[in-house]
N, C-alpha and C positions, 0 to 999 in steps of 0.2 A: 138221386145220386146216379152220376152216368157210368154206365159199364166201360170196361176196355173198350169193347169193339166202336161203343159211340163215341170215345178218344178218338182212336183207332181212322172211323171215319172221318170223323172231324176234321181231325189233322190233313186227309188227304186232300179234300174239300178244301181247305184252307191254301195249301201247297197248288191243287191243280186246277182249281174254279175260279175264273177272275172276278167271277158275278159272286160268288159266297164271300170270296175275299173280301168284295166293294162294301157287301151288306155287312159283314163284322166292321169294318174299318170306320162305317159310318155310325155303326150301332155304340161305338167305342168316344167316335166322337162326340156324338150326342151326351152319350154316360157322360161326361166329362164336361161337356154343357150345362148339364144341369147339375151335377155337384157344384159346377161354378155358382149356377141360380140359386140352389138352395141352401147354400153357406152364406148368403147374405141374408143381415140383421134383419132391415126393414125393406121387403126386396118391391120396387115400383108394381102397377096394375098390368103394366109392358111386362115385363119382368116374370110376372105371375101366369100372365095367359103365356107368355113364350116355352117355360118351364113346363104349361101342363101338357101345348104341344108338343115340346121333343118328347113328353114321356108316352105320350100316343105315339108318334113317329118311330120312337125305340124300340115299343112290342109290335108295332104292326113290321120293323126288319126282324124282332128275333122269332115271327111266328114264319114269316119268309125262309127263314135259316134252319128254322124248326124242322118246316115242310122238307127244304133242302135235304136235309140230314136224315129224314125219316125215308124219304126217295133211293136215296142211297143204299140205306140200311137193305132196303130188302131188293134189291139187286143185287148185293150182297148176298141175300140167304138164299 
């Protein structure tokens, strides 16, 4: 569960980082890539390795963002 202050951050990050911003925006797209992928019945072997890509590509931006946000935090403190 995130505290206010990792809200708090978040939020600024989001408003003042073009670079934090680009990695949610892409992390969001991706999300949304593969709900496409994996709402399908009988989904192609294309289909299957694409899916298991974006889901690598989507933790390796949200450890990026993690980092991000953790960077912050204690500049913060």
């Amino acid at each position: 569960m995130e505290t206010a202050a990792t809200d708090r951050v978040r939020a600024d990050l989001m408003s003042g980082s073009e670079e934090f911003r680009k990695l949610a925006q892409q992390h969001s797209s991706y999300d949304r890539r593969i709900e496409e992928l994996s709402s399908r019945r009988f989904p192609s072997q294309e289909e299957q390795t694409e899916e298991a890509r974006l889901k690598k590509l989507k933790l390796l931006l949200k450890d990026q963002m993690e980092q991000m946000l953790l960077e912050e935090t204690h500049k913060a403190s």
